[in-house]
N, C-alpha and C positions, 0 to 999 in steps of 0.2 A: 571076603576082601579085607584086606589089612588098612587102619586107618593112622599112617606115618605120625601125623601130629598128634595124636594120644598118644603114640610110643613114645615121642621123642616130648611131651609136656614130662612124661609121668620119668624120662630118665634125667632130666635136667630139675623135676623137683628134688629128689633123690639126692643128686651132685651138689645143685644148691643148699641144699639141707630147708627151704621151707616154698613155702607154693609163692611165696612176695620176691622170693630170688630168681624164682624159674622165671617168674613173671619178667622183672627186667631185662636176664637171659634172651629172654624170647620178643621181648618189646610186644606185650600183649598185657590184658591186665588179669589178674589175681584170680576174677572170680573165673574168664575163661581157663586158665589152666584149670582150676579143681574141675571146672565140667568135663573137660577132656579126661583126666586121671577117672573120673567116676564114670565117663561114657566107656572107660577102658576096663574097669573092672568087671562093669558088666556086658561089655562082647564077652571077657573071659571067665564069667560067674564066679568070680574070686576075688577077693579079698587083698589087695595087694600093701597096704599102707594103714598103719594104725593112727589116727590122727585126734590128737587131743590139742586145749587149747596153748598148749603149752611143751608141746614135745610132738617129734613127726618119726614114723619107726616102720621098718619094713617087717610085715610078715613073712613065714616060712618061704611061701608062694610066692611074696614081692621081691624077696632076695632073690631066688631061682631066675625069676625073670628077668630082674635087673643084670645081672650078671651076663644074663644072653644078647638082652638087648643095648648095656652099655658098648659091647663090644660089636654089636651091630653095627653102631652111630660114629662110632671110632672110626672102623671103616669106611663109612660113608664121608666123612671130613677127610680120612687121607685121598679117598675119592676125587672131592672137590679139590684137594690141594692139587694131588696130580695133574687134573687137567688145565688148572690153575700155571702152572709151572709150566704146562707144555704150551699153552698157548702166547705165553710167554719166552719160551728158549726155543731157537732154531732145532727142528731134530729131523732124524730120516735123514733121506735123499735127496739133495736137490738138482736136479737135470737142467743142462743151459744149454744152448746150440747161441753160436758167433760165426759169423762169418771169419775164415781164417787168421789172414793178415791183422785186422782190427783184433780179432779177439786175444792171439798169438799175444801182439803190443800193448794192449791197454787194457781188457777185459781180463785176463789169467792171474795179473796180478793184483789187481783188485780181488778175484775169487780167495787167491792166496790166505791174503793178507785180513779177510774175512771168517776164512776156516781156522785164521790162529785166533781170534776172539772164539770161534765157535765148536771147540776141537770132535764137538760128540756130532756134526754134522757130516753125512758124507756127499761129495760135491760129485757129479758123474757129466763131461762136459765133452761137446760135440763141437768141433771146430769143423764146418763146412762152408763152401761157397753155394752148396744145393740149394734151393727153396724147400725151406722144412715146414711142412702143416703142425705148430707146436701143439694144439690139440689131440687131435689124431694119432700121432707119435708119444704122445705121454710127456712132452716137456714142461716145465715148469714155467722156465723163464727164456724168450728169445732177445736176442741183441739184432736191430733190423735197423736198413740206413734208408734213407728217403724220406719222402712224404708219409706220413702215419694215415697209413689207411683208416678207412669206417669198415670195421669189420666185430667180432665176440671178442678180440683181445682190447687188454686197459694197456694202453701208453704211458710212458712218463719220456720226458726227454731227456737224453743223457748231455748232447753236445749240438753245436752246430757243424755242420757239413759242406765243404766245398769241395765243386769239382770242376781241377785244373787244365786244360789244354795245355800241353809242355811237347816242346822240341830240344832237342842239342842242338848246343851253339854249330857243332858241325852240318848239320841238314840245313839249318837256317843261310849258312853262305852258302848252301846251294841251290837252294828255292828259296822265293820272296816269301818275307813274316806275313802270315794271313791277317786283312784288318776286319775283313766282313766274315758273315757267317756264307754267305753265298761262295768266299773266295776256298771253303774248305774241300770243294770238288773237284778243285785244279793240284787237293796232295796227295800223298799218301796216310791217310789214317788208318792207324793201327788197331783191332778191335780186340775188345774182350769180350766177354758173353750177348754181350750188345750190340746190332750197326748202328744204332741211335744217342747221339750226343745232347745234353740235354742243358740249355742256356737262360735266361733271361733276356727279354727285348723289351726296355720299359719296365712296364706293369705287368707283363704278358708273360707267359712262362713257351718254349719253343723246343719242338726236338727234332733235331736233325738227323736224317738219315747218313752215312758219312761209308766209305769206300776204300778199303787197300788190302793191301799181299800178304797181310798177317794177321791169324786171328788167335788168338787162345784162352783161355776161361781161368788161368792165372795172374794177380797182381803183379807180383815177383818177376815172371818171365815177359810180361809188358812193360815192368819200366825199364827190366835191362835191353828190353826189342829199342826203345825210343833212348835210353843213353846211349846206346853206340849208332843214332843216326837214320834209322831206318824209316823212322819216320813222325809223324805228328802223333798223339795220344791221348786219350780224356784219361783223368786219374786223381784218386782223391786225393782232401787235403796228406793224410796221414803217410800217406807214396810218397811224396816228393817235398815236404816242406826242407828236407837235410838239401837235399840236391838243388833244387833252388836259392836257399842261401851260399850253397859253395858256387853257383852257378854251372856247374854240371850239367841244369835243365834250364832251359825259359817258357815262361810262364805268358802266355798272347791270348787275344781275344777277353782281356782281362774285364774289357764294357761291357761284356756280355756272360760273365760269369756265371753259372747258375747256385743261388744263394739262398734258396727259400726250401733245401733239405737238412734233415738232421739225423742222427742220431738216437735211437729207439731203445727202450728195455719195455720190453709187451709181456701180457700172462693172459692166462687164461681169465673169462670173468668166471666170480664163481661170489655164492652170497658171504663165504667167510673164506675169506683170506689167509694162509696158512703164516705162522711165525718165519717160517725158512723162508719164504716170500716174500712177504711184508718186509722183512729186515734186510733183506738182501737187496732189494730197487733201492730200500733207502738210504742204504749204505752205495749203494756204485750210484746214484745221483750226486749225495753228499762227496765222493771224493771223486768222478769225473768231473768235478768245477778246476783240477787242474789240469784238462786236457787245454793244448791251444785253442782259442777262436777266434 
């Protein structure tokens, strides 16, 4: 069995040129280096250092040696550097899954904008409305809107989240503006992957079960269903805040708004956190502070 700190006393006495240099080197003192150099001569019954009070000189043997094991030690420091360096600079692969719409507008260009600081990264990105298991799929990093679950992934918040009930001014002269949640049985609600609308009452959090003639599992094809009239719609803030300031959409049931979701960047837990990771939540945290809330 090889014993590293005898090799590496006996190559930094060498370098230093006396055993009071290796010593600082090494932040040890004096007498333990020479015991190491002497515990190492004799593993290798030789002779490696001629040592007088006054001059320090490698034998035949100690050059041979040194010569192998300086460049040993060499290695092993570009070693340390390297992963030095890696655990420091984003590298590899980073996999992200977003939900479309959201990730499409706010998420891709953040990724962007990230990959030109990080050019030796490669970004591999999943825009879906599915429910993705990011573990089990291999992703790195997921974008998740709601309540943050208790689950093996670490949260950060990226944004606050609102979701709007919006009509057209044109359905509204046709049917009466709803003031209750009760009154929302008497419309037509338009559904997306959900029949359940989901409000605030108080303190209370509430979901309603809600009812109409059109369902579909697109953002995009729900607000154009509800700008031309067809009928009532839950939809978040980033759908409609354009169309509600031109007035295009109105915005009801606003006392009961549901306000207590947000916006999510999740990963996997894991005991060490990868650089492409770590730097990545802290970067789309630090620059989602320009999203609306």
């Amino acid at each position: 069995m090889q014993h590293w700190d005898r090799i590496e006393a006996f190559v930094q006495v060498v370098r230093q040129g006396s055993f009071a240099n290796a010593a600082r080197q090494l932040d040890v003192s004096s007498s333990h280096v020479s015991r190491l150099v002497t515990r190492l001569e004799t593993q290798l019954d030789t002779q490696l250092l001629y040592r007088t009070t006054r001059q320090l000189g490698l034998t035949d043997a100690g050059e041979v040696y040194f010569n192998h094991c300086s460049h040993l030690f060499d290695g092993f420091q570009e070693a340390l550097n390297a992963i030095g360096d890696y655990q420091q600079r984003p590298s590899g692969v980073l996999r992200l899954t977003c939900a479309a719409t959201f990730g499409e507008r706010y998420i891709a260009p953040l990724v962007n904008d990230f990959l030109r600081q990080h050019p030796q990264l490669t970004v591999d990105q999943e825009f879906t409305n599915r429910w993705v298991d990011i573990v089990s799929e291999g992703f790195d990093v997921g974008i998740r809107a709601g309540s943050m679950p208790s689950s093996s992934l670490i949260g950060r918040r990226l944004c606050q989240r609102h979701e709007y009930v919006v009509a057209s001014p044109e359905y509204l002269r046709q049917y009466p503006t709803p003031r209750t949640l009760d009154e929302l049985s008497a419309h037509n609600c338009l559904l997306g992957s959900n029949d359940h609308w989901s409000f605030d009452v108080g303190q209370q959090h509430r979901s309603v079960r809600v009812h109409g003639n059109w369902r579909g599992n697109s953002g995009q094809a729900l607000l154009d269903a509800v700008r031309k009239g067809l009928g009532l719609a839950q939809l978040p803030d980033y759908y409609v805040w354009e169309d509600l300031a031109s007035g295009r959409l109105v915005s009801v049931l606003d006392d009961y708004m549901c306000t207590h979701t947000a916006v999510w960047v999740v990963y996997p837990r894991h005991r060490h956190i990868s650089p492409k990771v770590r730097q990545f939540v802290d970067f789309l945290v630090a620059n989602m502070s320009d999203y609306p809330n």
